[in-house]
C-alpha positions, 0 to 999 in steps of 0.5 A: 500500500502507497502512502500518499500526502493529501494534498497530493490526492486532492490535487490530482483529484481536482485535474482530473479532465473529464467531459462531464465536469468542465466546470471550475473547480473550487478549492475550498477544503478537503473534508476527510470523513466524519467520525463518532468521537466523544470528548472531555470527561463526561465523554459527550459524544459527537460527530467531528469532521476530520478536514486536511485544511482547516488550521485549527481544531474547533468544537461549538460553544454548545458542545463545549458546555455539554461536554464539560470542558474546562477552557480559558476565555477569548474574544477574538473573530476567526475569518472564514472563507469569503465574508463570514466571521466566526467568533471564538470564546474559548481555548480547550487545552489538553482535552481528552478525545475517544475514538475508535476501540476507546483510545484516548488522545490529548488535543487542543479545541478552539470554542466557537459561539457560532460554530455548527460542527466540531472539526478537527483539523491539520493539529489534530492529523499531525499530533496523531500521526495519520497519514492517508493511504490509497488502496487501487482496491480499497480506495483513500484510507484514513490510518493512525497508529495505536499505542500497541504497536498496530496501525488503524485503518479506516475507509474514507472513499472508495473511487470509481473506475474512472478516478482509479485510471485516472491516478494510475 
């Protein structure tokens, strides 16, 4: 199996030239896939999406409460893409998160008042190791290793015919 950087597969994805897409193509993020996490303490539990581009791990002011998370106040706006702005309330150092088979890992969470989903970002894909793979069988693979010596895979996509010629 081939280990291949993200950026690399979002770029070849996106040259790809094909006679039903001819429109531009818009280069706005990279979303991964969506995992079942459960976070702080009390273990709330949510959907986080993994995204190779954003800069920053985030969590809704909401979810924040919810799961209660012990943070350090901020008032500070975050731009978003085009106009939009995002307004940060707080810094969630060391948070515990639990994934998949229950292994615990420390991340840091930006709280946002407005903020719809939790995402975890690029801090989040290099404090933990997780590289994406491309299968010709089984498509991108999202893997990380474990704390027993194992690594964890887990499907993000399986392309068609037509994108697996495509990157051969």
């Amino acid at each position: 199996m081939k280990s291949v950087h993200a950026s690399n597969i979002q770029e070849r994805l996106l040259s790809l030239k094909l006679k039903d897409y001819d429109t531009p193509r818009l280069r706005y993020a990279f979303p991964i896939k969506f995992m079942e996490v459960f976070i702080g303490t009390e273990k709330y539990h949510a959907m986080a999406l993994v995204d190779t581009v954003t800069e920053i791990n985030i969590i809704p002011e909401e979810a924040a409460i919810k799961a209660s998370l012990t943070s350090r106040k901020l008032n500070m706006n975050l731009r978003r893409i085009g106009v939009y702005t995002e307004s940060l309330v707080g810094l969630s150092e060391l948070t515990l998160i639990n994934m998949i088979k229950g292994k615990e890992r420390e991340i840091h969470l930006l709280i946002a008042k407005e903020s719809l989903k939790t995402i975890l970002g690029r801090p989040f894909l290099a404090d933990n190791n997780v590289n994406l793979e491309f299968s010709h069988k089984q498509g991108e693979i999202f893997s990380y290793p474990e704390e027993d010596a194992q690594i964890l895979c887990l499907p993000i996509c399986n392309l068609k015919l037509w994108a697996r010629k495509a990157l051969q």
